[in-house]
N, CA, C and O of each residue as an XYZ file, in Angstrom:
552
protein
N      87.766     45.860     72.559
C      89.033     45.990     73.252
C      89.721     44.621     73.268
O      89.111     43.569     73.464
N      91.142     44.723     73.027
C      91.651     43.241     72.887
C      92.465     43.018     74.062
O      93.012     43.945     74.660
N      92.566     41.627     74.450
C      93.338     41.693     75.924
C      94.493     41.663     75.641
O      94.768     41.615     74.442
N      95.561     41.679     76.616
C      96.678     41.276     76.137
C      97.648     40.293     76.145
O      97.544     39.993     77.334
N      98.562     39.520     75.698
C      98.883     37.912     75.489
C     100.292     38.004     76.685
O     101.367     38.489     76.335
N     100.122     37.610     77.703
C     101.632     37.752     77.927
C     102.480     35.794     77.355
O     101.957     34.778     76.899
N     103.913     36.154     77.723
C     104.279     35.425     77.579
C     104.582     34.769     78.448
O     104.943     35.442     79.413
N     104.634     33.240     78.670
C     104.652     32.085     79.858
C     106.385     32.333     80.010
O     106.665     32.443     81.204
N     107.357     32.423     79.294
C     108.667     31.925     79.545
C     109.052     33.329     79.669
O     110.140     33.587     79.153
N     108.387     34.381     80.268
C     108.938     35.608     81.287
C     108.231     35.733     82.847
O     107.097     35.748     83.325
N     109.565     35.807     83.294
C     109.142     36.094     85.068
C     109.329     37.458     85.273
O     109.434     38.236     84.324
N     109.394     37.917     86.792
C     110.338     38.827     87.255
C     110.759     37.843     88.123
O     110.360     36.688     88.266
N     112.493     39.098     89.244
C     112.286     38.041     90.279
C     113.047     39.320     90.991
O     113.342     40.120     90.103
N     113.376     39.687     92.011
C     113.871     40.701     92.520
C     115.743     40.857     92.266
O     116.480     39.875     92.349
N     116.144     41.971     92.023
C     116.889     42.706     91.743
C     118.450     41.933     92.522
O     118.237     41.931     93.735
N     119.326     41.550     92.340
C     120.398     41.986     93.124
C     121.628     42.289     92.772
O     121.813     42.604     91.597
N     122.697     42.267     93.654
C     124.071     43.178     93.214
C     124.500     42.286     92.325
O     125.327     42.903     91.654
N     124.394     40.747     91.760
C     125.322     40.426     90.723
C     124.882     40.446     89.667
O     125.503     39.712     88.899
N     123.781     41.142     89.084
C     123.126     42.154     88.181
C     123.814     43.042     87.215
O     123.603     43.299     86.030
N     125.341     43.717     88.694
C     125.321     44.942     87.878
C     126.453     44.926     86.777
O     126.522     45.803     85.916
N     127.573     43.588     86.887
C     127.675     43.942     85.571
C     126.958     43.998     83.791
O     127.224     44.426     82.668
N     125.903     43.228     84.553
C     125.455     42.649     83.742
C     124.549     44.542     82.912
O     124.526     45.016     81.776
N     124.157     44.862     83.855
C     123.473     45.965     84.244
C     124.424     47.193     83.556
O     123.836     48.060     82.910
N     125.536     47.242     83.665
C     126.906     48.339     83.533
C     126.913     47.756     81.624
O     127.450     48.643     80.961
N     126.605     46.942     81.018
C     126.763     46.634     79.610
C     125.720     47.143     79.292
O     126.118     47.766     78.307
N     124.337     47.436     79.387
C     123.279     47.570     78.864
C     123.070     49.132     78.661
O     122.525     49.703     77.716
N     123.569     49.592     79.642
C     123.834     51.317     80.659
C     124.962     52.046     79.467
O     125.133     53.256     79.325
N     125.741     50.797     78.581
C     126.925     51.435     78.033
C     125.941     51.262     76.432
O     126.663     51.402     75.445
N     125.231     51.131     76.280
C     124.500     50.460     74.972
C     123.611     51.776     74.454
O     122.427     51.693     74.780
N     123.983     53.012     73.682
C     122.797     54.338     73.331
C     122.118     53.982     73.368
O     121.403     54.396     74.281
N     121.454     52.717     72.388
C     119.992     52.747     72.565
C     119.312     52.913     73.738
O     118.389     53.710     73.907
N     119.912     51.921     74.807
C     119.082     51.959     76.524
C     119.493     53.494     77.069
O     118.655     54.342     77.377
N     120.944     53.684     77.128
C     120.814     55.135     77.586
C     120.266     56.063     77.630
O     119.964     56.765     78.595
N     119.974     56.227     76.001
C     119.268     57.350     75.309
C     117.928     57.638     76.161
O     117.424     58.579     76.774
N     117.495     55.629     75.697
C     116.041     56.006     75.993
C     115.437     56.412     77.472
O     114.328     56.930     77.602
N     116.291     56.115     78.531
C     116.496     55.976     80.011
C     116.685     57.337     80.790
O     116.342     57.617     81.939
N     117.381     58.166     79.762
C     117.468     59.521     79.924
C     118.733     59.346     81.025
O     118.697     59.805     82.166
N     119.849     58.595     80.454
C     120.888     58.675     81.474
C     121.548     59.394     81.666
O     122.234     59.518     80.651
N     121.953     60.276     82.638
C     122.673     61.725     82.848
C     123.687     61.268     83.332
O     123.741     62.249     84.073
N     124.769     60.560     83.692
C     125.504     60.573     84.465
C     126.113     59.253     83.911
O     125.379     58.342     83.529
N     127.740     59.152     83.868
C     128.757     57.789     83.476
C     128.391     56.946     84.338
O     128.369     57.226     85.537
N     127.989     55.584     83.784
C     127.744     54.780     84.820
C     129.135     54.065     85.235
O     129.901     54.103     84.272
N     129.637     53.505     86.220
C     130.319     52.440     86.416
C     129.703     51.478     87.197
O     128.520     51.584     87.523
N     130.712     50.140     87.670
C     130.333     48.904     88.048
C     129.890     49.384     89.708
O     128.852     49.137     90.322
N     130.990     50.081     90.094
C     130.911     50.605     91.373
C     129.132     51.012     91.526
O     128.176     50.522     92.128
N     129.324     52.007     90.747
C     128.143     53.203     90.827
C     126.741     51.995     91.034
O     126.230     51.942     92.152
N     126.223     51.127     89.974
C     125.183     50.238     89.692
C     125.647     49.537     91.132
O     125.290     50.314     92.017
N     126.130     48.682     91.559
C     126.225     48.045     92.077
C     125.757     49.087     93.670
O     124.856     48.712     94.421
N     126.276     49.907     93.826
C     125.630     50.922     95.349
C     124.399     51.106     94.937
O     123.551     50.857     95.795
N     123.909     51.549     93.651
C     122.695     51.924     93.606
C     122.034     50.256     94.015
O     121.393     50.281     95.066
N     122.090     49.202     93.504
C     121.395     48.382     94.003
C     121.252     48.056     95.688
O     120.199     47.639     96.172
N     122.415     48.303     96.446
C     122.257     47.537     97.376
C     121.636     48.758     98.193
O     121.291     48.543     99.355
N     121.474     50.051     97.633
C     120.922     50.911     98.527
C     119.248     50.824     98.506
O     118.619     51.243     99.477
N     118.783     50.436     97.714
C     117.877     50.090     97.054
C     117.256     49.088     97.875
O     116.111     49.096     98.327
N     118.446     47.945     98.056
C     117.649     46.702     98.965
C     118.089     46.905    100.878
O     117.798     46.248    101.878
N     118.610     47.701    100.724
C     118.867     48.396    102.481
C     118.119     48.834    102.875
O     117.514     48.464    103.881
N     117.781     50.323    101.827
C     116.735     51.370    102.522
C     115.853     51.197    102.081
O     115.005     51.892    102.640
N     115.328     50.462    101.097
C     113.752     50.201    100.824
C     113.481     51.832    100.293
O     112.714     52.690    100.730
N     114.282     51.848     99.366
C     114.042     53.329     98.561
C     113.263     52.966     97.026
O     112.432     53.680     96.465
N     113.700     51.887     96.633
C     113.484     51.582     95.631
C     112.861     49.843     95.600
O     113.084     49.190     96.620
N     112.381     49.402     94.864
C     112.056     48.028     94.541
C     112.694     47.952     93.501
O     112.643     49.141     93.184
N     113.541     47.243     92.326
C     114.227     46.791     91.758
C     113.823     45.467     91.151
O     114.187     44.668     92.015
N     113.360     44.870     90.310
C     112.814     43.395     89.832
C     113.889     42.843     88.305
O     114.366     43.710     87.574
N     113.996     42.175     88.183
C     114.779     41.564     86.901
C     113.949     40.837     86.226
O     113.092     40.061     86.647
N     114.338     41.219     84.753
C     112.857     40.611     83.892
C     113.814     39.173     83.626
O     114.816     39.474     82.976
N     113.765     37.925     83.912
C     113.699     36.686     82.973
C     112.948     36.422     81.953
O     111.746     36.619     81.771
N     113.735     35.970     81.314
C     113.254     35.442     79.384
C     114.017     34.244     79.932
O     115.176     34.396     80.319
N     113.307     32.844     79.989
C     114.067     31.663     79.785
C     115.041     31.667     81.161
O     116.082     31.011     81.202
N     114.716     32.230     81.923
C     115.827     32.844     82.773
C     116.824     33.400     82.784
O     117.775     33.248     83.551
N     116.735     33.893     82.183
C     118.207     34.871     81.451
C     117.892     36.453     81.671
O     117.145     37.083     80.923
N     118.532     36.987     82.748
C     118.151     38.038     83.023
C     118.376     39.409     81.729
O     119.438     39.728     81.195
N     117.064     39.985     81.512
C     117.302     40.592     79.812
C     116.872     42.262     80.243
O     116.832     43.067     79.313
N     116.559     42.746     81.644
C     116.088     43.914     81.382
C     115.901     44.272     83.116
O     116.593     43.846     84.041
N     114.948     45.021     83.158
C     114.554     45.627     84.803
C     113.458     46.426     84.552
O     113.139     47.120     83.586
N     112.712     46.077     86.106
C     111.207     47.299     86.099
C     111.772     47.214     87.180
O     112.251     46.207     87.703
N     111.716     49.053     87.839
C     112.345     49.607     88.681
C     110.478     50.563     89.235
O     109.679     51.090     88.460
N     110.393     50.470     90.444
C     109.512     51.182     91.477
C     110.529     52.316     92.211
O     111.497     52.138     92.951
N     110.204     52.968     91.942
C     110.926     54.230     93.167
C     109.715     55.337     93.126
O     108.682     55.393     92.459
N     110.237     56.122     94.043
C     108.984     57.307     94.357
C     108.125     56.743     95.200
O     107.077     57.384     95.122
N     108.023     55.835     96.002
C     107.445     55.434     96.770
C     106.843     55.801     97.614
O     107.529     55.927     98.628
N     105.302     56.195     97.797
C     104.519     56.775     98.544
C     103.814     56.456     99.520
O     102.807     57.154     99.402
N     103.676     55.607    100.744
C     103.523     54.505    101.337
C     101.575     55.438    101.589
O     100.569     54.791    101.297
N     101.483     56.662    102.042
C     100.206     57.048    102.354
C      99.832     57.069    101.133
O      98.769     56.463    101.267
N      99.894     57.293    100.102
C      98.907     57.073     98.491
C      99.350     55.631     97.919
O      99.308     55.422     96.707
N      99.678     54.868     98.624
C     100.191     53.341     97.862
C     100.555     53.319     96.817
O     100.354     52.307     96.144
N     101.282     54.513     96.236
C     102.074     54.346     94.547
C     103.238     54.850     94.772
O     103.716     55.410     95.758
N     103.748     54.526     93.493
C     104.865     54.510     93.120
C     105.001     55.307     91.834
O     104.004     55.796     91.304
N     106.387     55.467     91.252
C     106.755     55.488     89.963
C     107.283     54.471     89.209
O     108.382     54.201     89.692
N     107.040     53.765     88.251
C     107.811     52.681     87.455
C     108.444     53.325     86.343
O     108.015     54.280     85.695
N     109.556     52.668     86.193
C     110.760     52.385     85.145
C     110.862     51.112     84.650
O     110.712     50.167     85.425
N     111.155     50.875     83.171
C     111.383     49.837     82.805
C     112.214     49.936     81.527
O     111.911     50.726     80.633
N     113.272     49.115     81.456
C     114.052     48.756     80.259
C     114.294     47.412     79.863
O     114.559     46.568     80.720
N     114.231     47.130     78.682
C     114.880     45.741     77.936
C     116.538     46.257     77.392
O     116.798     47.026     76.467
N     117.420     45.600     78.240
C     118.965     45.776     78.168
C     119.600     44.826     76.562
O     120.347     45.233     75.672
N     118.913     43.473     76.737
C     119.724     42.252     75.955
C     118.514     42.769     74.353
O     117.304     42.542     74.391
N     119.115     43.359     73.283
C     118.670     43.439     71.917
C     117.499     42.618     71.743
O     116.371     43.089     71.599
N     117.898     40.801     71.763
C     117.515     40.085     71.249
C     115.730     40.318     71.807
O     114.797     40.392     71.008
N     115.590     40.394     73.207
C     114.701     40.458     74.168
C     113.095     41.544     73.535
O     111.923     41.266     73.789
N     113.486     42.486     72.883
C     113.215     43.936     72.314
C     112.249     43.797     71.240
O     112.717     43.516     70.137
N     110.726     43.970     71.369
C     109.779     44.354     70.305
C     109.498     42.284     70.365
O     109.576     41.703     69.282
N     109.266     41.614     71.381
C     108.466     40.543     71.110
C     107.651     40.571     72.064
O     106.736     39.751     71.975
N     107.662     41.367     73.136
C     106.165     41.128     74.165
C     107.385     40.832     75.769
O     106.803     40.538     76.813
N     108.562     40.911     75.800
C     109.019     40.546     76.617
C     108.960     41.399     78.010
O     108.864     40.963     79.157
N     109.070     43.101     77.437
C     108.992     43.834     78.011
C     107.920     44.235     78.482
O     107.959     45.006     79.441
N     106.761     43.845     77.970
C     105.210     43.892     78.275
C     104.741     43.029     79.163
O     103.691     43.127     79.798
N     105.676     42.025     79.209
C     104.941     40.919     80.298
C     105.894     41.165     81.423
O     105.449     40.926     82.546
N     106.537     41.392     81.375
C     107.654     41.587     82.576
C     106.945     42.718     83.365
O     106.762     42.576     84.574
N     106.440     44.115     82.555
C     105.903     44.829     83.582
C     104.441     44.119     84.014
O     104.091     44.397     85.161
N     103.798     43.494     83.473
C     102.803     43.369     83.834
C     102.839     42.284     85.114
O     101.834     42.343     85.822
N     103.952     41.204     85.552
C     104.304     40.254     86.228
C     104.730     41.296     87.774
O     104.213     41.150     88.882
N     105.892     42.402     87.360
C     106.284     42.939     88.047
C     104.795     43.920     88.775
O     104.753     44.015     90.002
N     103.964     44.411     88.149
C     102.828     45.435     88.561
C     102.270     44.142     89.445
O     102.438     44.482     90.616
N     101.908     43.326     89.427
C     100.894     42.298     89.672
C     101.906     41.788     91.360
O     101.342     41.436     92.396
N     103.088     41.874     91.219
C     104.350     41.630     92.666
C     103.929     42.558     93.414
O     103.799     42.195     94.583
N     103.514     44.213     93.091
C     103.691     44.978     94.120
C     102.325     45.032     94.606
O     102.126     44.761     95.790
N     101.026     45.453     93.589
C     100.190     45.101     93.961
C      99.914     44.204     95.167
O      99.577     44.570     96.293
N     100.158     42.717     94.637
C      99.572     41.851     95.733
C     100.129     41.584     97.067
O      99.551     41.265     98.106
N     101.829     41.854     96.727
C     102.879     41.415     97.934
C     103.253     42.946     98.371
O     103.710     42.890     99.512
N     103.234     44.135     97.948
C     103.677     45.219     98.223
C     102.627     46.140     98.956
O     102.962     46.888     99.874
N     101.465     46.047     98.535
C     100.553     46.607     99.002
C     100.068     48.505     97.914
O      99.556     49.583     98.215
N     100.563     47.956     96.846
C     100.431     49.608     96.174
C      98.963     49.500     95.377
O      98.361     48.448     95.161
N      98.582     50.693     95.038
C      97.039     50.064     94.406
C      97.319     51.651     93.391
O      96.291     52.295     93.182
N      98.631     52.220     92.811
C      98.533     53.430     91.814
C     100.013     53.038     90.975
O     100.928     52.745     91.744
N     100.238     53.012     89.997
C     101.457     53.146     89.804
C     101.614     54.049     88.446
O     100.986     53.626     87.476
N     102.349     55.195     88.274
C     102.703     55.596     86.987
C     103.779     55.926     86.501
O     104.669     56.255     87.284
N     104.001     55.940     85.261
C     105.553     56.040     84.299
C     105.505     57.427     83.192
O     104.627     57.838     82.433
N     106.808     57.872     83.494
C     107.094     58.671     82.319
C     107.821     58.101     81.344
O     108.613     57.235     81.715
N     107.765     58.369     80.115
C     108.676     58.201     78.989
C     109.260     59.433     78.158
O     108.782     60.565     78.230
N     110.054     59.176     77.577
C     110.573     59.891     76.161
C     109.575     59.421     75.421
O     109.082     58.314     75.208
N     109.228     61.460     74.781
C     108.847     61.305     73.815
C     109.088     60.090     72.438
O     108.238     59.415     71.856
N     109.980     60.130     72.316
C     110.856     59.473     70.921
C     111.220     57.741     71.809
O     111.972     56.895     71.323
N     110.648     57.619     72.827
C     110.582     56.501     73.012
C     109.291     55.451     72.687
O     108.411     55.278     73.530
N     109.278     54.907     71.635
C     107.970     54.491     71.059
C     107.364     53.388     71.340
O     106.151     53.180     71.320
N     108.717     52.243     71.764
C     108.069     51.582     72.387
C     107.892     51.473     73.733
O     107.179     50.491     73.938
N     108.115     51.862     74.466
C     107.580     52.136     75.922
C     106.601     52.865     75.823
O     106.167     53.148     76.940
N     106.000     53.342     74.953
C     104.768     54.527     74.613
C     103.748     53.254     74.197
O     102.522     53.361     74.220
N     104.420     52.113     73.839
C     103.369     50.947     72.861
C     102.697     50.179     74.337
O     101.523     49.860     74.523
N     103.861     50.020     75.267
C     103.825     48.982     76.003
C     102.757     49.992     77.112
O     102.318     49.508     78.155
């Protein structure tokens, strides 16, 4: 079994509202849509409530992946089960460049390792698209 390499020049760091335009470009991009299973037009408005509802009601956890510090993606916790300590995770790489080098692999693994120790969760699981291959890799 081989371990796996993360990379030193990715963090997470938690989520916030000046995100969402950044967030509203990535949302407009098929590839992320597609793979995200987005049902619904996003706007700036829309991202931007979803975040701050997120950091109000403690519905969601929200994290931003840094590359270099350059915010390039998101691992998202929702489903939050406080009596089974899990969650559901989501995760996307938004910025192209970011995509198929390990960026997205270390970001969840930085982000799993946040809730774990500071959150208190000890289950977490993800669905994907089929035809999503690399989130099937990661």
């Amino acid at each position: 079994m081989s371990s796996v390499r993360l990379r030193a020049d990715v963090r997470v760091a938690p989520l916030t509202p000046a995100a969402a335009p950044q967030m509203l470009a990535w949302m407009q991009d098929p590839e992320v849509s597609g793979n995200i299973g987005l049902s619904r037009t996003p706007s700036l408005e829309k991202t931007q409530a979803w975040i701050q509802k997120a950091l109000d009601e403690d519905s969601a956890w929200p994290y931003a992946i840094l590359w270099n510090n350059s915010h390039v993606g998101n691992v998202v916790f929702d489903q939050l089960d406080s009596h089974l300590s899990m969650a559901r995770f989501s995760v996307y790489i938004g910025s192209p460049e970011a995509r198929g080098c390990g960026v997205g692999l270390s970001g969840i693994y930085h982000a799993i390792h946040e809730v774990f120790h500071n959150r208190g969760l000890h289950k977490v699981w993800l669905t994907v698209h089929e035809k999503n291959i690399a989130a099937i890799r990661s």
